[in-house]
N, C-alpha and C positions, 0 to 999 in steps of 0.2 A: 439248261441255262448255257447260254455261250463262254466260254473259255475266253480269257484275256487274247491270247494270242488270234483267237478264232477272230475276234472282233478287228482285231488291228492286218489282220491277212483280209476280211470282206471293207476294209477301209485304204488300205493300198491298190485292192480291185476298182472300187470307186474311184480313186485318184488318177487310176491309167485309164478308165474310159473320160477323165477329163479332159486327162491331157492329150487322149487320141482327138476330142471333137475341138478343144483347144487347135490343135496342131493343123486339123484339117480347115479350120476356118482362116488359119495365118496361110496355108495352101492355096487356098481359091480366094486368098485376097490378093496371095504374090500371082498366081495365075490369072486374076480375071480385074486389074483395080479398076477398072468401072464399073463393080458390081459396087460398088458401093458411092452414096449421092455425091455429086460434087462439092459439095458445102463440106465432107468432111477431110480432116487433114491426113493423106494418107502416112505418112510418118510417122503420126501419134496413132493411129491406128493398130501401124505394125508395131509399135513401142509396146503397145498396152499388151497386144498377144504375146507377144515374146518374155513379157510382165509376170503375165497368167502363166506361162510357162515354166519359166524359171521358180516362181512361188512353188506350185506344183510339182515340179519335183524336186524340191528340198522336203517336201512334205513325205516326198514317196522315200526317200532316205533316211530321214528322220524314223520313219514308220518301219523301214527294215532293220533299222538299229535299234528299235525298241520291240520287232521282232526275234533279232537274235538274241537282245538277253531274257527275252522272257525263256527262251526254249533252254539256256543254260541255267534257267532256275531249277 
């Protein structure tokens, strides 16, 4: 059975391959904005990444703060 900590160390791993494919999609939207239609609003585009971001790693913070106290248990 997985260990508390085990669980929240394979859910911070999670978190950074989000925020890497997060990070790279705000990339090749800042490198490429006609990759995306013109109907859409580039501003709120980059808002909502930056969004996703930011959520994201409060999540990865939160997850290491509740990583370091489990290990002082």
């Amino acid at each position: 059975m997985a260990s508390y900590s085990n669980i929240l160390i394979a859910y911070k791993s999670q978190l950074a391959g989000e925020r890497d494919a997060v990070s790279m999609n705000l990339e090749v939207l800042m490198d490429e904005p006609m990759s995306i239609p013109e109907h859409t609003d580039f501003m709120t585009e980059v808002d909502k990444l930056i969004s996703e971001l930011a959520n994201i790693q409060e999540k990865i913070e939160m997850t290491e703060f509740l990583i370091k106290a489990a290990e002082k248990k």
